[in-house]
N, C-alpha and C positions, 0 to 999 in steps of 0.2 A: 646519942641515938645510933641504934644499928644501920647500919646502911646495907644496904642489895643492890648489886650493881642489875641495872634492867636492863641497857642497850651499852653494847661492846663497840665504842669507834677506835680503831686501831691504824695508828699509820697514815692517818686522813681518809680511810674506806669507811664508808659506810652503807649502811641497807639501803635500799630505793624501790622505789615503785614506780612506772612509766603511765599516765592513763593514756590510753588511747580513743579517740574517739571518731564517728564516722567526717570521710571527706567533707569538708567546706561547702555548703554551698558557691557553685563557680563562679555569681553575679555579685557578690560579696568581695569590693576589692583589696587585694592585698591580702586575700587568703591563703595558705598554704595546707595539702595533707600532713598527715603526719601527727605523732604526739604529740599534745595540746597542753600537758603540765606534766614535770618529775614533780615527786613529794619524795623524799630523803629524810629517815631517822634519825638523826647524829650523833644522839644523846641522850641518857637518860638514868633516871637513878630511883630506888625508892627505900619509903624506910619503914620503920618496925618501931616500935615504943623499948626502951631497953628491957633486956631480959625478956623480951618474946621468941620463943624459938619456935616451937614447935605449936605451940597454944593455937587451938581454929577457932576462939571467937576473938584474937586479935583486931584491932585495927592498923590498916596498912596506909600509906599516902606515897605518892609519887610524881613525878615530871621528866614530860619527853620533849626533847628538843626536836622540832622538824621543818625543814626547811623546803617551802614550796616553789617554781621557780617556770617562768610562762616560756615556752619554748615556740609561740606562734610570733608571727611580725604584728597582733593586733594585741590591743588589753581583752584581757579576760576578769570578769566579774565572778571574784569567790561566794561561794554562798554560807558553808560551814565547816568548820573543823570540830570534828568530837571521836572519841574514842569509848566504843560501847562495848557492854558487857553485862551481863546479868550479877548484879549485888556492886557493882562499881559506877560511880557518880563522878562527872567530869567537876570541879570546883571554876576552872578559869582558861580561859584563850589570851595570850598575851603575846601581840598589840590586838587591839580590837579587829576583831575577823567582818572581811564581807569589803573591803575597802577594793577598789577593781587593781590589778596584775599587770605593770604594764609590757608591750613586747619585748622579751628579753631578760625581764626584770625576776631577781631572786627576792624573795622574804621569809626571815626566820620567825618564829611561832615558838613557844614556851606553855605546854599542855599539861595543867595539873590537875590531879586526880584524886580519890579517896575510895578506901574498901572498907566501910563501916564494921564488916564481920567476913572476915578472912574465908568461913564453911558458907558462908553464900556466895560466895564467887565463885562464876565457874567460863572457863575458858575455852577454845582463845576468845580471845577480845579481836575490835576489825577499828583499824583507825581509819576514819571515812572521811572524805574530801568530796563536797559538791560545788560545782561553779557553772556561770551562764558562759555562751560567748557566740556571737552571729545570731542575737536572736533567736537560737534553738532550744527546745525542753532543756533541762535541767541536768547533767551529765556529774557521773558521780566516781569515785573510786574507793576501794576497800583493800587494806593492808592485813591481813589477821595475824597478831602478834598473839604465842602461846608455848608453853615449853617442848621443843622440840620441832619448832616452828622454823624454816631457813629461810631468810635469811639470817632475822631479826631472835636473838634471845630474849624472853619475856619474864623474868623471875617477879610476881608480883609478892607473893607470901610466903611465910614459909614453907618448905617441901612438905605433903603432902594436908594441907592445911584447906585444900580446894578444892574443887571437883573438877576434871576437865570432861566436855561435852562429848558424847559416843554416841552414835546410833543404836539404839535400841529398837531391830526392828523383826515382827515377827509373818513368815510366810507361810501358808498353805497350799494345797490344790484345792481348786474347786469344781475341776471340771475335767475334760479332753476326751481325746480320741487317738485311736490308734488303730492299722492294718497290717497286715502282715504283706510283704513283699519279697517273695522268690527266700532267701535267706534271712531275711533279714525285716524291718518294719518301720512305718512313717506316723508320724502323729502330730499333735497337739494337746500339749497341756496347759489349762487355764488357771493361773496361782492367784490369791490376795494376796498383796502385801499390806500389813498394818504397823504404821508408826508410833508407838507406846510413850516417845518422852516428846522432846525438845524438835520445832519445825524443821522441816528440812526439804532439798529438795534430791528426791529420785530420778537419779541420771540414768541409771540404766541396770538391766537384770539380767545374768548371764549365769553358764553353767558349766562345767567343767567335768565330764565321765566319757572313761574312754570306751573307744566305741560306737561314741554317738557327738554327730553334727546337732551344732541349735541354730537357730535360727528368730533373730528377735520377730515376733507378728504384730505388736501391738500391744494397745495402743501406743503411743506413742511414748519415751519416756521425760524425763525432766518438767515430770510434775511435783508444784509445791504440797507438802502433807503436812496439815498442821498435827498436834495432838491428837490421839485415837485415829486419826483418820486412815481410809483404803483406797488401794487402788488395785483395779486388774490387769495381769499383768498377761498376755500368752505369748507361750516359747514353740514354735515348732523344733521338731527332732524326725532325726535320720538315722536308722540301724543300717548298715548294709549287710552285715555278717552277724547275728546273733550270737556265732562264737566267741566273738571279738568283745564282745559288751560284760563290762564288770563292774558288778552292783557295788560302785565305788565312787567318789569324786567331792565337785564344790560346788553351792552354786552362792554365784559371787554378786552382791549389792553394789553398786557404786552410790553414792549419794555427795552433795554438798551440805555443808552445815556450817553457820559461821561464818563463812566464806572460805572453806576449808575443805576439800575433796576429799574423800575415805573409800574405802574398800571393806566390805562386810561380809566375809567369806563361811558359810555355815555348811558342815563337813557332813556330807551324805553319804548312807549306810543302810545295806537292809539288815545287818547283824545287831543285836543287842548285847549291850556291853555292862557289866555292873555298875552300875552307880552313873550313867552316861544315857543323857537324854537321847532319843533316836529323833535326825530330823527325816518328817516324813514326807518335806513336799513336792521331790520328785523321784516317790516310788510307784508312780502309773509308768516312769522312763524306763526306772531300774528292770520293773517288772513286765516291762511288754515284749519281752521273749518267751514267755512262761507258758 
């Protein structure tokens, strides 16, 4: 069987993830702040049926080695270890997960997996870690492992055999205002934003023409959107000099997905270009000199 190396340990380094979690309650004794579990990658390999190269309805199977390890003076109570992903299925946790952590105390873990059909998986993937400790809700952490993902390299299938996860997200205006001021003019523009694929959450909305100050107004961001869903979004803006303003720039999406932060930069233009879509949702900015 082909083998693909998944996780690079070199030299004894490995990938790590710190969770951190809120201060202790103070009447709880022998509590301490501070990080509450590392979870460390170490290892990991996956393989391919022979003579699969490039084929996308292969199937894929793999295993990571990861090593959790309690950094408080108390035991902490694991709750799960699994590794998600849309078209990939955990097979097994090995030793049996959920046994309590004691202070101090490391344990390794051996996570195997399967990718039934290599075109249904699409990435990254988040290795995820929930555990109790003080009595408190349920506290969790997410690792997203995906190609081009740092720390951790993720090679699950063949190169380009997969889909990896993008924002797919489309804006308009739907509204605003604008005055003119001495040289110059002030406004509000009110956009939809609408998310077309995979959930996600909208961190924030911002814009990029020179010329012009923005200013975020609301609502608020880091709302979750599932499929089809909208949300409104308004920008105030600042002209001082009308001179100064060119109908040019960005306006930049930031979202998480996966547990994976992105940046969605869609290139504003009042000119028409052959064969090049014009985005139109902030030519009430471009044009309130006019």
């Amino acid at each position: 069987m082909a083998v693909l190396l998944a996780v690079v340990l070199l030299g004894g380094i490995a990938s790590a993830a710190v969770v951190d979690e809120p201060a202790p309650d103070p009447v709880v004794p022998g509590a301490a702040s501070g990080p509450a579990l590392a979870v460390e990658l170490v290892s990991g390999d996956t393989g391919l049926p022979d003579g699969a190269e490039t084929g996308v309805a292969v199937e894929a199977s793999g295993e990571l080695g990861v090593v959790v390890t309690n950094l408080r003076p108390a035991r902490v109570r694991l709750g799960s270890l699994t590794l998600v992903a849309p078209g990939l299925r955990v097979l097994s946790v090995q030793p049996g997960f959920g046994r309590p952590l004691g202070a101090g105390e490391s344990r390794d873990y051996r996570l195997s997996y399967a990718v039934p059909v290599c075109a249904a998986l699409q990435l990254p993937a988040a290795l995820r870690l929930s555990y109790l400790q003080d009595g408190r809700p349920a506290q969790s952490v997410s690792l997203p492992l995906g190609p081009g993902l740092q720390p951790v390299p993720f090679a699950l299938c063949p190169e380009g055999a997969t889909r990896e996860v993008r924002p797919d997200l489309a804006v308009r205006t739907i509204g605003g205002t604008d005055t003119r001021r001495g040289d110059g003019v002030r406004g509000t523009v009110a956009l939809e934003v609408r998310n077309a694929d995979a959930p996600l959450q909208l961190l924030s909305v911002t814009a990029e023409v020179p010329g012009v100050r923005f200013t975020d107004r609301g609502p608020a961001n880091g709302i979750t959107l599932g499929t089809d869903d909208r949300v409104e979004v308004r920008l105030g803006f600042e002209v001082d000099d009308c001179a100064l303003l060119r109908r040019t720039g960005r306006l930049v999406l930031t979202v998480r997905q996966d547990g994976v932060v992105r940046e969605l930069a869609l290139t504003l233009t009042t000119e028409t270009e052959a064969g090049v879509i014009r985005q139109l949702a902030l030519d009430r900015v471009l044009e309130s000199c006019s």
